[in-house]
C-alpha positions in Angstrom: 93.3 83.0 83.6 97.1 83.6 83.8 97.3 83.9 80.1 94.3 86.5 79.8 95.9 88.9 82.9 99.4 88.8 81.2 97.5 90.4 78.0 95.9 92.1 79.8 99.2 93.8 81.7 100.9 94.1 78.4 98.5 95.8 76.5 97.7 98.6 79.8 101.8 99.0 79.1 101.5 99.6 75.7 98.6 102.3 76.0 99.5 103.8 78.7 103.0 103.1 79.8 102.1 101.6 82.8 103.3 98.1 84.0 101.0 96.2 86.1 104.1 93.7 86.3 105.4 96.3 89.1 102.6 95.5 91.6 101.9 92.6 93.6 99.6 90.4 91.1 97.6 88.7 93.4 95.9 91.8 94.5 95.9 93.9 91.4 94.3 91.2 89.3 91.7 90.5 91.7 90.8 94.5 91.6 91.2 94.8 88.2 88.6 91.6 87.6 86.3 93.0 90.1 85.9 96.3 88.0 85.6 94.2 84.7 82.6 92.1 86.4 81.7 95.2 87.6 81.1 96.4 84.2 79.8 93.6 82.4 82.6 91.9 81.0 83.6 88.3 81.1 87.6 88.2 80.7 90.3 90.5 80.9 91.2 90.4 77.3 87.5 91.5 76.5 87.2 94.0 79.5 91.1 95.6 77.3 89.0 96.0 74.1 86.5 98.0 76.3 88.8 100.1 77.3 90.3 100.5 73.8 86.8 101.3 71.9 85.4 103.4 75.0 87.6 106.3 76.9 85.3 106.8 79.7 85.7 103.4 80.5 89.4 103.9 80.3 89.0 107.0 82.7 87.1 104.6 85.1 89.7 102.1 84.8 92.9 104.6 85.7 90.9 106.2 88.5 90.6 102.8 90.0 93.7 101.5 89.2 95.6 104.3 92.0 94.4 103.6 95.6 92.1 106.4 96.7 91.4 105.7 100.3 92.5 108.8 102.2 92.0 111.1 104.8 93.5 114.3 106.6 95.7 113.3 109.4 95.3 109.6 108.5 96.8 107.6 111.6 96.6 110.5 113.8 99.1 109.4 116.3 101.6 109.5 113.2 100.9 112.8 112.6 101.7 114.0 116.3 105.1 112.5 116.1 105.9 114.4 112.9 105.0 117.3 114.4 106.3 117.0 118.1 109.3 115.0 117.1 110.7 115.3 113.9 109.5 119.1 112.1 111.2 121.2 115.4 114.4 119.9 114.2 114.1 120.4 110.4 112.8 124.3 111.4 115.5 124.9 113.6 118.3 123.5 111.7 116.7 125.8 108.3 114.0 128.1 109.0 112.1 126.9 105.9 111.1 123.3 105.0 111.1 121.4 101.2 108.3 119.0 101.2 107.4 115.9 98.5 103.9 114.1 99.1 104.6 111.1 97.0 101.4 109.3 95.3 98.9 112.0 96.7 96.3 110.9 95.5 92.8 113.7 96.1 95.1 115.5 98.1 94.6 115.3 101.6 98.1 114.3 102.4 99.7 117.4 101.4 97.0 119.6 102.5 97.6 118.3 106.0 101.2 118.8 105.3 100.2 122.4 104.6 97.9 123.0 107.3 100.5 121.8 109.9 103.7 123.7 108.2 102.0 126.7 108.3 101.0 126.8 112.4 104.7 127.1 112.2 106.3 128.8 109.4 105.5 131.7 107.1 104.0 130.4 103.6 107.7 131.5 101.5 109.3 129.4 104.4 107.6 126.4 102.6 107.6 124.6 99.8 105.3 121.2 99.0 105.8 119.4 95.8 102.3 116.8 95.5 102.8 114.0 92.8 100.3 111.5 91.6 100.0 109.0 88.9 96.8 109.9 87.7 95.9 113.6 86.7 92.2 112.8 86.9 93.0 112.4 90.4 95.4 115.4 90.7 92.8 117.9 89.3 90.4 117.0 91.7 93.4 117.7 94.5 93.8 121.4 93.2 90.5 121.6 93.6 90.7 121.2 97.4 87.1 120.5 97.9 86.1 118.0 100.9 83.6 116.2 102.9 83.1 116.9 106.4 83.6 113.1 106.9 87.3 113.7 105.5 88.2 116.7 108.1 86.9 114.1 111.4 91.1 114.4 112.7 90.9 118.1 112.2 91.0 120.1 115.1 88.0 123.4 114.9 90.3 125.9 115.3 92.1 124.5 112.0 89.5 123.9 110.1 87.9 127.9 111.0 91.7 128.7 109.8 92.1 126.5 106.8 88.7 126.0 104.9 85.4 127.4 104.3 82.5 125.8 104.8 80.5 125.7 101.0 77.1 124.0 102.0 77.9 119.9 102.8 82.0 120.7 101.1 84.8 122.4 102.8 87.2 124.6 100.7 90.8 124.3 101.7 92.0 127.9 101.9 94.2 130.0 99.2 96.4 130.3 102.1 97.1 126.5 102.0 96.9 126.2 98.2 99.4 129.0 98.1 102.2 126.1 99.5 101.3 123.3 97.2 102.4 122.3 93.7 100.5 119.2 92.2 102.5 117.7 88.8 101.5 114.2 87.5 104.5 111.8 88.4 104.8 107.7 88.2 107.2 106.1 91.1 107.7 103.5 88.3 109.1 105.2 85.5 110.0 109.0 86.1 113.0 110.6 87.7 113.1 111.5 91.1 113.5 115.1 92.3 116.2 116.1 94.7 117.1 117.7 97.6 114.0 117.5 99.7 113.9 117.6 103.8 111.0 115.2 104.0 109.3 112.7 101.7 105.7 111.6 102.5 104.8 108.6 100.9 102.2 106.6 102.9 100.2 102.8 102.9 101.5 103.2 98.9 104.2 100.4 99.0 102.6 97.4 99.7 101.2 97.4 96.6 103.9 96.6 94.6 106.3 93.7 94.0 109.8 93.5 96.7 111.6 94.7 93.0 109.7 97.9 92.7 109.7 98.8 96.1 113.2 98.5 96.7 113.7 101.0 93.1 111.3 103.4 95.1 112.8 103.2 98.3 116.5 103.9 96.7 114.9 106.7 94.6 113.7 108.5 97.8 116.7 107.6 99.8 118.5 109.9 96.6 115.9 112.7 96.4 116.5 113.5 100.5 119.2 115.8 101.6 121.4 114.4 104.3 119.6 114.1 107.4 116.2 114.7 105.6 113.0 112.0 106.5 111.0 109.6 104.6 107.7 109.2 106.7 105.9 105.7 105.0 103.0 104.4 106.0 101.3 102.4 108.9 101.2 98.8 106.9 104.8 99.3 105.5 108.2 98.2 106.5 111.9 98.7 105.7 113.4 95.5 106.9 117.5 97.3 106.1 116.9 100.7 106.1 121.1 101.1 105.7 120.8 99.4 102.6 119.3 102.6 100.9 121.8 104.9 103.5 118.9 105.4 106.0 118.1 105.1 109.8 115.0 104.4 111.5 114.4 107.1 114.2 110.8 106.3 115.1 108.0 104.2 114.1 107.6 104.8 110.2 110.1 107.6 109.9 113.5 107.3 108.5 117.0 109.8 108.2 119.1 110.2 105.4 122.6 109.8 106.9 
């Protein structure tokens, strides 16, 4: 079984530059065997020549492959420390805010980014760059279309100010959209962008190997300004944030110094 996921992994690399060898293997072979089951195949190597005769099955495969399970506001209480506790002192010190939601998956991340910057600051005081692996994924984020089930840590007055309501969807506004830039980007291989105030990456990092996340967490440590914020997720950790020239200053959120 070994033998058939390490063909597997290096074939993916050589079709589509990505290597599975990044993320934690126990998980992502058990996902990746699930969707081969799923699909009628009885080993990895077959499910790879699937993917190689059939490119909807490929599409199915990299849509799977990025973690998809988002929400606006995810982890609410999170959310209210950003705002209460660490955007006033970003929009004091600058008046404007520069703003990267890594792995963004459909989008809700950023839009929430967006619907919170602007209760505060004009739309040319803000800038959010949105970055996904997968540009399946990313086209549906431009799209900005939602479930009401996604908008449950919303408040009304929000939503009546940030979407309209298209039947059982919700658009996000051209207000919002206005703020947003989505551009296909791998954590893995690509360089990192510079000079942000706050990166958003969140409940991303556990997925990959103690190597890769440490490359990640110095590659966002580099892209902040000084005294700019990385906001991670609710299952992750940075054990030594001053090995990557940060400081914890809450719960999840960390300072450039």
């Amino acid at each position: 079984m070994q033998n058939d996921y390490q063909y597997f992994i290096e074939k993916v690399k050589k079709k589509t530059g990505i290597d599975l060898s990044l993320y934690k293997e126990q998980q992502m072979k058990r996902r990746i065997t699930s969707l081969s089951n799923k699909h009628g195949y009885s080993s990895l190597q077959s499910f790879y020549k699937g993917i190689e005769k059939d490119k909807e099955l490929l599409e199915i495969f990299l849509n799977y492959l990025t973690i998809n399970v988002t929400e606006f506001y995810r982890n609410r209480k999170q959310w209210d420390t950003l705002e209460k506790t660490i955007l006033p002192n970003i929009i004091q010190e600058q008046g404007k805010i520069k703003v990267w939601s890594a792995a963004c998956s459909t989008g809700e991340e950023p839009y929430s980014l967006g619907i919170l910057l602007t209760k505060y600051l004009d739309a040319s005081k803000i800038s959010i760059s949105a970055t996904d692996l997968d540009q399946t994924i990313l086209n549906r984020a431009k799209v900005g279309l939602y479930s009401e089930k996604a908008l449950t840590e919303i408040a009304k007055d929000e939503i009546a100010r940030c979407f309209t309501n298209s039947g059982d969807s919700y658009q996000i506004s051209s207000q919002i959209k206005r703020v947003i830039t989505f551009k296909k980007h791998d954590l893995l291989v690509d360089s990192y962008p510079r000079n942000y105030d706050l990166i958003v990456c969140r409940n991303v990092l556990i997925y990959f190997t103690e190597e890769a996340k440490d490359t990640i967490i110095q590659g966002f440590s580099q892209s902040l300004k000084k005294g700019g914020i990385l906001f991670i997720g609710s299952t992750e950790r940075i054990h030594n944030p001053k090995h990557y020239g940060l400081e914890s200053v809450s719960s999840f959120f960390f300072r450039k110094l």
